[in-house]
N, C-alpha and C positions, 0 to 999 in steps of 0.2 A: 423533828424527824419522826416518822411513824411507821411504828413497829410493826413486821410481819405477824409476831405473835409474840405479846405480852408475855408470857410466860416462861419464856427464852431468851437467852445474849446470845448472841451470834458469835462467833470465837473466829478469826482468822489467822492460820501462819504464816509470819510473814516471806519467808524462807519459802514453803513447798507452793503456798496459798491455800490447802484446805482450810475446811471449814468446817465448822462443830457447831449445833445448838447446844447450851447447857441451860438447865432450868435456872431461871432467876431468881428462886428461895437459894439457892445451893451458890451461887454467884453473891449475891447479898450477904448470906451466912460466912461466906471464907472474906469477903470484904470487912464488913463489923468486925471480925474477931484480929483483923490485921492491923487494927487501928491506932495501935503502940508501936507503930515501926513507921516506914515511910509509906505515907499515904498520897504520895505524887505518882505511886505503881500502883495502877489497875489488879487486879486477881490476875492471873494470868494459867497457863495449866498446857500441862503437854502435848507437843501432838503427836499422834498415832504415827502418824508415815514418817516423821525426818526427824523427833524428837527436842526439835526447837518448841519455843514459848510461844504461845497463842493466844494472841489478841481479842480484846474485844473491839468488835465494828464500832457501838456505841453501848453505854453504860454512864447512868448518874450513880456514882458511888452515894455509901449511906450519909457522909457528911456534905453532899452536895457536890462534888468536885465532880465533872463531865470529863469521861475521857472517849476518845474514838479514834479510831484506824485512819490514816491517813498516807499511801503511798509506801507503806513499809514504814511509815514512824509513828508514832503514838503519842496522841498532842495532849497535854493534863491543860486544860481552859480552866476559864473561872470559874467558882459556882454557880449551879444551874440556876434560873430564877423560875419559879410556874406560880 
C-alpha cells in the first residue's frame, strides 16, 4: 500500500468517519513505549468531533504487526515481510 505522505498515519473514526494525519515519529513513539501491554491494539487517540477512538487506515507497528482500517473494524494480520 502506498502512502500519501510518509511522514504521516492517516487516523479514521470509526463512529463520525473523520480523519486526522498524525506524524509518524509521534505514532511510532506511543507504539514502542506500549510494548508491555497488548500489542494486538494499534495507538489509537481521540477524535475531536464524537470523542470515540481513531484508527489507523494502515500502520506496521514497531514489532512488525500490520494493522489497517477495514469497514469499521480493525484487522491486527501477520507480520509485515519487506
Amino acid at each position: 500500500m502506498k502512502l500519501k505522505n510518509p511522514n504521516n498515519i492517516e487516523f479514521i473514526c470509526p463512529k463520525c468517519r473523520c480523519k486526522e494525519n498524525i506524524p509518524k515519529s509521534i505514532v511510532e513513539f506511543l507504539d514502542a513505549s506500549d510494548q508491555c501491554s497488548d500489542t494486538h491494539v494499534p495507538p489509537r487517540f481521540d477524535c475531536k468531533i464524537c470523542n470515540d477512538k481513531m484508527l489507523p487506515k494502515f500502520f506496521i507497528g514497531v514489532n512488525g504487526t500490520k494493522y489497517y482500517y477495514d469497514d469499521g473494524n480493525i484487522e491486527n494480520g501477520s507480520p509485515a515481510v519487506e
